[in-house]
MARBA-3410 file (N, C-alpha, C, O; in Angstrom, 1 decimal):
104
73.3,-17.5,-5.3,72.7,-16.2,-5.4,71.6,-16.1,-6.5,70.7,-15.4,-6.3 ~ 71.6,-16.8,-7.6,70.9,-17.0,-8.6,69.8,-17.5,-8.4,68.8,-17.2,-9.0 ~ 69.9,-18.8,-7.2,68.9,-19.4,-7.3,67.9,-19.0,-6.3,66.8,-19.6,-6.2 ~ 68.3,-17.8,-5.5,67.8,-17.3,-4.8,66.9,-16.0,-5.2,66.1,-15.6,-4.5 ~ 67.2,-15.6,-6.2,66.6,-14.1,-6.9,65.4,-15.1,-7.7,64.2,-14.9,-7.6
65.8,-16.1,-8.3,65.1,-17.2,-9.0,63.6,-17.5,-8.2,62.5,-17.3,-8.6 ~ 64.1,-18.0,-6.9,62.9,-18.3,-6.2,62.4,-16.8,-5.9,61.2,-17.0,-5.7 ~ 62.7,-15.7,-5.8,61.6,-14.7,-5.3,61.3,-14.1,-6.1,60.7,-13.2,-5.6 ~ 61.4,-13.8,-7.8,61.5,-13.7,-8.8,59.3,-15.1,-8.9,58.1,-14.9,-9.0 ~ 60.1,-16.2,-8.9,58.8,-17.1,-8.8,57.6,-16.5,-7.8,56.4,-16.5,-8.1
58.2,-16.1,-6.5,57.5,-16.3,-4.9,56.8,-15.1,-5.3,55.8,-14.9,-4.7 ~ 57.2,-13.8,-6.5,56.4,-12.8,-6.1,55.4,-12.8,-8.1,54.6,-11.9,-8.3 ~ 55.6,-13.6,-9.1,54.9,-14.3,-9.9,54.0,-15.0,-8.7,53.1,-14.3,-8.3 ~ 54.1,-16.3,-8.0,53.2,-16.3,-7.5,52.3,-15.3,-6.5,51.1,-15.7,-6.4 ~ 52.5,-14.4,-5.9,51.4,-13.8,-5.3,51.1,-13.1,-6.3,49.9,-13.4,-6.3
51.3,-12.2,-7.3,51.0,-11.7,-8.0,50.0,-12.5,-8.9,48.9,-12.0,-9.3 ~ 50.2,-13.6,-9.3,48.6,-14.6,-9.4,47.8,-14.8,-8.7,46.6,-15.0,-9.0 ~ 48.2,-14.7,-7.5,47.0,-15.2,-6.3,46.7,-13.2,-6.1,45.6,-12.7,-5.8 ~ 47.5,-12.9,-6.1,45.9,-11.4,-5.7,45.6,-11.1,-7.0,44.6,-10.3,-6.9 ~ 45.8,-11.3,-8.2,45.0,-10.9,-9.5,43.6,-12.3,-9.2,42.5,-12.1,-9.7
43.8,-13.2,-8.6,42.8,-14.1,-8.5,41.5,-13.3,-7.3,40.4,-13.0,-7.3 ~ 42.5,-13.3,-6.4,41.7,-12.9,-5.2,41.0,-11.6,-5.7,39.8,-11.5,-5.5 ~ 41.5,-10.8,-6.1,41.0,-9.3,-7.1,39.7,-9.8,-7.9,38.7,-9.0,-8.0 ~ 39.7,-10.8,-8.4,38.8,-11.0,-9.8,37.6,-12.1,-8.4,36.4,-11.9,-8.2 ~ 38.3,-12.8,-7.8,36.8,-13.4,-6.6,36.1,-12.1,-5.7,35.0,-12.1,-5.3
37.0,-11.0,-5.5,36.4,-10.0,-4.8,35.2,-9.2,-5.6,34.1,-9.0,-5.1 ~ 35.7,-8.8,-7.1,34.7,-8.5,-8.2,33.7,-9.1,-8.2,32.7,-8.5,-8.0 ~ 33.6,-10.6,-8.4,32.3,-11.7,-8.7,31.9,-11.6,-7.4,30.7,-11.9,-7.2 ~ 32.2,-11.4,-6.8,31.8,-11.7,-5.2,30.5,-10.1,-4.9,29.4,-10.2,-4.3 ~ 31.1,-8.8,-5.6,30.8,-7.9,-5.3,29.6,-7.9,-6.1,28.5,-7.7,-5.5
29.5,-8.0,-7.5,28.5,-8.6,-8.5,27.5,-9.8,-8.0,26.6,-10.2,-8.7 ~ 27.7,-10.0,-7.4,26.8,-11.5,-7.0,26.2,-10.5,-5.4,24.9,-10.6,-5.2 ~ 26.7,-9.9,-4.6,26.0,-9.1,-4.1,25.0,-7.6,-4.6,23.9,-7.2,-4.1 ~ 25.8,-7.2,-5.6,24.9,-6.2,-5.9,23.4,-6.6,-6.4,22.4,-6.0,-6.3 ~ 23.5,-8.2,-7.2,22.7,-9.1,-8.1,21.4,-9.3,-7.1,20.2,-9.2,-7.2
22.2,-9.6,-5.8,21.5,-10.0,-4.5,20.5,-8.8,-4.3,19.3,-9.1,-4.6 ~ 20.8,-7.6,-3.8,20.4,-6.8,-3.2,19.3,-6.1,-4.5,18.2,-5.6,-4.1 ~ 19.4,-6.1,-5.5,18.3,-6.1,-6.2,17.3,-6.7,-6.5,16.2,-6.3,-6.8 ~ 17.9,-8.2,-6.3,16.4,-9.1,-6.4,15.5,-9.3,-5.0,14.4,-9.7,-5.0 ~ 16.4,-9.0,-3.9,15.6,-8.6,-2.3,14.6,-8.2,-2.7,13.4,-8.7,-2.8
15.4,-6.8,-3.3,14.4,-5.2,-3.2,13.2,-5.8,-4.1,12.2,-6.2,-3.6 ~ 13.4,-5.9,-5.0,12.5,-6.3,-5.9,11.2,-7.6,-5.3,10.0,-7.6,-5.4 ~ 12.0,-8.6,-4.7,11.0,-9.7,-4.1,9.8,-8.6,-2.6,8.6,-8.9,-2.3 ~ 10.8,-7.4,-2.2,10.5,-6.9,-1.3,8.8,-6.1,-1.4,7.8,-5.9,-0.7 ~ 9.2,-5.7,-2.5,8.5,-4.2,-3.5,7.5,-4.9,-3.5,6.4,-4.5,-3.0
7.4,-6.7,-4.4,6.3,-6.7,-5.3,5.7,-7.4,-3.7,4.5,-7.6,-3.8 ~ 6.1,-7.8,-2.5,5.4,-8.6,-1.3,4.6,-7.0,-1.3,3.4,-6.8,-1.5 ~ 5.6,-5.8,-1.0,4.9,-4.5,0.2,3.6,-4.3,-1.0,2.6,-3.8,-0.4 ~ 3.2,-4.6,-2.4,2.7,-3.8,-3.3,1.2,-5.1,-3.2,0.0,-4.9,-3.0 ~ 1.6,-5.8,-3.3,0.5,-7.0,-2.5,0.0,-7.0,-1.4,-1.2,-7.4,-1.4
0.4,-6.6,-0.5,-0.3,-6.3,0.7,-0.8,-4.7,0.9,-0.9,-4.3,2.1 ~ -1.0,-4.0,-0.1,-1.2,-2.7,-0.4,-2.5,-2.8,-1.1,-3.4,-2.0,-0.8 ~ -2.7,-3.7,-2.1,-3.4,-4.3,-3.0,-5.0,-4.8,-1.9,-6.1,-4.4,-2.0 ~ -4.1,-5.7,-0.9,-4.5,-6.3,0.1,-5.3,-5.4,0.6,-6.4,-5.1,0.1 ~ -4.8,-4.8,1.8,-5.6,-3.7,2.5,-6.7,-2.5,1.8,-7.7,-2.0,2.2
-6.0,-2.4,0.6,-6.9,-1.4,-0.3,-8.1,-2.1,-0.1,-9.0,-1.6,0.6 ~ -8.2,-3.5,-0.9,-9.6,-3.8,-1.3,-10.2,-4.4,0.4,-11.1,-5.2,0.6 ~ -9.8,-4.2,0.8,-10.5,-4.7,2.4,-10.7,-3.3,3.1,-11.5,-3.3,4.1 ~ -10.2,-2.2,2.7,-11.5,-1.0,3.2,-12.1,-0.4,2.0,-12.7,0.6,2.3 ~ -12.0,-0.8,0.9,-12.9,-0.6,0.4,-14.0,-1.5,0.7,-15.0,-0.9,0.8
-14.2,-2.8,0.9,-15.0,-3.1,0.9,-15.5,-2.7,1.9,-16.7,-2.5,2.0 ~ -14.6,-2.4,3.1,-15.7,-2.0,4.9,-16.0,-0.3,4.2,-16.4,0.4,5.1 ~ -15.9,0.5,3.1,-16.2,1.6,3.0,-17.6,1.8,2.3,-18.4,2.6,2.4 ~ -17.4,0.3,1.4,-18.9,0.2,0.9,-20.2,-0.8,1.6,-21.2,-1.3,1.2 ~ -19.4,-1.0,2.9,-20.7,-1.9,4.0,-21.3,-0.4,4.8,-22.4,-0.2,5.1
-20.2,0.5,5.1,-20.7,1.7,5.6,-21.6,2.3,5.0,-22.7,2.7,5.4 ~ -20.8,2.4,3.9,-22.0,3.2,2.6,-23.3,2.7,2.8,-24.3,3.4,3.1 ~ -23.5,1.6,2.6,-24.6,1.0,2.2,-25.6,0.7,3.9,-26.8,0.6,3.9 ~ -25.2,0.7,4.6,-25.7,0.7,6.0,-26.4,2.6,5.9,-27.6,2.9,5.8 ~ -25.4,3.2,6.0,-25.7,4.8,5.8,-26.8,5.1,5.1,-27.5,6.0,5.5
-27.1,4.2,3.8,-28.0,4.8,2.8,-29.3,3.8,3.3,-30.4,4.1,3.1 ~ -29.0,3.1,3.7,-30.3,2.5,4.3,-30.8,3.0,5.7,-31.9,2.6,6.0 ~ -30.3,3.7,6.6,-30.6,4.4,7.3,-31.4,6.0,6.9,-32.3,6.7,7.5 ~ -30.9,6.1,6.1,-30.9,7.8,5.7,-32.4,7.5,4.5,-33.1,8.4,4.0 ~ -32.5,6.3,4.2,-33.5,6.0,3.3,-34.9,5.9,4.5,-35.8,6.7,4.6
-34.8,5.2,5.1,-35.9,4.8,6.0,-36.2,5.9,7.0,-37.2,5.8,7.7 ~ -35.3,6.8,7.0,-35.7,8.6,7.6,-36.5,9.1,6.7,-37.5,9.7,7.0 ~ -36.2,9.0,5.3,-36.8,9.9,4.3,-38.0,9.3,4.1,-38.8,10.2,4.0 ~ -38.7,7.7,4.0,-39.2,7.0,4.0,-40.4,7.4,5.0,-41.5,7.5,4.6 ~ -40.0,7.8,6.7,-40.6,8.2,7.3,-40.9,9.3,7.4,-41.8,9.5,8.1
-40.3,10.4,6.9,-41.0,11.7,7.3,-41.7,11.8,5.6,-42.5,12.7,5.4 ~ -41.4,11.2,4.8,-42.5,11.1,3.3,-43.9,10.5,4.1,-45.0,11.1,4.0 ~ -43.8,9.5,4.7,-44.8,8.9,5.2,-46.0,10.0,6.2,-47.2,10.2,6.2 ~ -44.7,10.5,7.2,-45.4,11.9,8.1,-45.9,12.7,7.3,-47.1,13.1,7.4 ~ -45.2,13.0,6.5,-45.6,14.6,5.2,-47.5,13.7,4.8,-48.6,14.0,5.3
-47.3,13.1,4.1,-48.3,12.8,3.6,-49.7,12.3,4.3,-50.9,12.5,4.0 ~ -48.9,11.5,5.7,-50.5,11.8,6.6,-50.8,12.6,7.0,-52.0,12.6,7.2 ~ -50.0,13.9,7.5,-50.2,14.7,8.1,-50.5,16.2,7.5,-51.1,17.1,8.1 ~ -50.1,16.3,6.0,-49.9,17.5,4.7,-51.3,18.5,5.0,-51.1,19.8,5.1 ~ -52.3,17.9,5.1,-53.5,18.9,5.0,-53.6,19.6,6.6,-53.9,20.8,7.1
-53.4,18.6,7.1,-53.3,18.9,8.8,-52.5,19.8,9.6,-52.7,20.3,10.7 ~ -51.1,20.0,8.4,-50.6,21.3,8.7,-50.5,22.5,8.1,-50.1,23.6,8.7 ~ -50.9,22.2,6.8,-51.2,23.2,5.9,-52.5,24.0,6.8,-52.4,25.2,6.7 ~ -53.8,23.4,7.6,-54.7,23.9,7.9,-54.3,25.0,9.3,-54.6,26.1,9.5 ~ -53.7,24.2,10.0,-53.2,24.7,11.3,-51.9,26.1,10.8,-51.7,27.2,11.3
-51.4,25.7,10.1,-50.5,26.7,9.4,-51.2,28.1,9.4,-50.8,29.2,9.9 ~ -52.6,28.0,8.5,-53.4,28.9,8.0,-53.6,29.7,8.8,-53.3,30.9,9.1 ~ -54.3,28.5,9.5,-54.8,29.1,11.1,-54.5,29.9,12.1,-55.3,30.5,12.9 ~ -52.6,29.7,12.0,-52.0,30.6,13.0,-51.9,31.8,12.0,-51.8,32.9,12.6 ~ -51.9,31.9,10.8,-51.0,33.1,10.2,-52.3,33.7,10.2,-52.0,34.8,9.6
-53.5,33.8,10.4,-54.7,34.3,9.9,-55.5,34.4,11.3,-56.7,34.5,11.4 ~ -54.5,34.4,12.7,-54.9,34.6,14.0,-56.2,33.4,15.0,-56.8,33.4,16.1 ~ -56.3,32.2,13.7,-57.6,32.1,14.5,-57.8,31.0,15.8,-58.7,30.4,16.3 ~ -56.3,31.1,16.0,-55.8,30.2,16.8,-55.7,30.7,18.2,-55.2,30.0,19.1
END
């Protein structure tokens, strides 16, 4: 009878080592995932923030081929009607007169 309380007395020493072990691998285990899921996020953040970086400077630059297409357009309008104004300035200044003074 002794040696029987003996052995379960031992049998429950041992499990009671083996789940304080298994308890302390479930911990590191849980730690070593939390460790994980932070350095994801983190590997995640600094890829999405790079390709943010990315895209930024690739419409800025198609915003400044626009720009600059725009202002060369809008320059060579002004270009031409500076050009119109000036050949034509006395020519309508005269015809102007002309109508407001009936003699047209």
């Amino acid at each position: 009878m002794k040696n029987i309380i003996e052995k379960i007395v031992r049998s429950d020493e041992k499990a009671r080592k083996l789940s304080k072990e298994t308890e302390k691998k479930r911990a590191m285990l849980e730690s070593e995932l939390s460790d994980a899921k932070v350095h994801i996020k983190s590997e995640y953040m600094a890829q999405a923030e790079a390709e943010i970086k990315k895209q930024l400077t690739e419409l800025q630059k198609k915003a400044d081929g626009q720009w600059d297409e725009s202002s060369k357009k809008y320059k060579k309008m002004k270009d031409n009607l500076e050009f119109a104004y000036n050949a034509n300035c006395e020519k309508w200044a005269n015809e102007i007169t002309a109508r407001v003074l009936g003699q047209k």
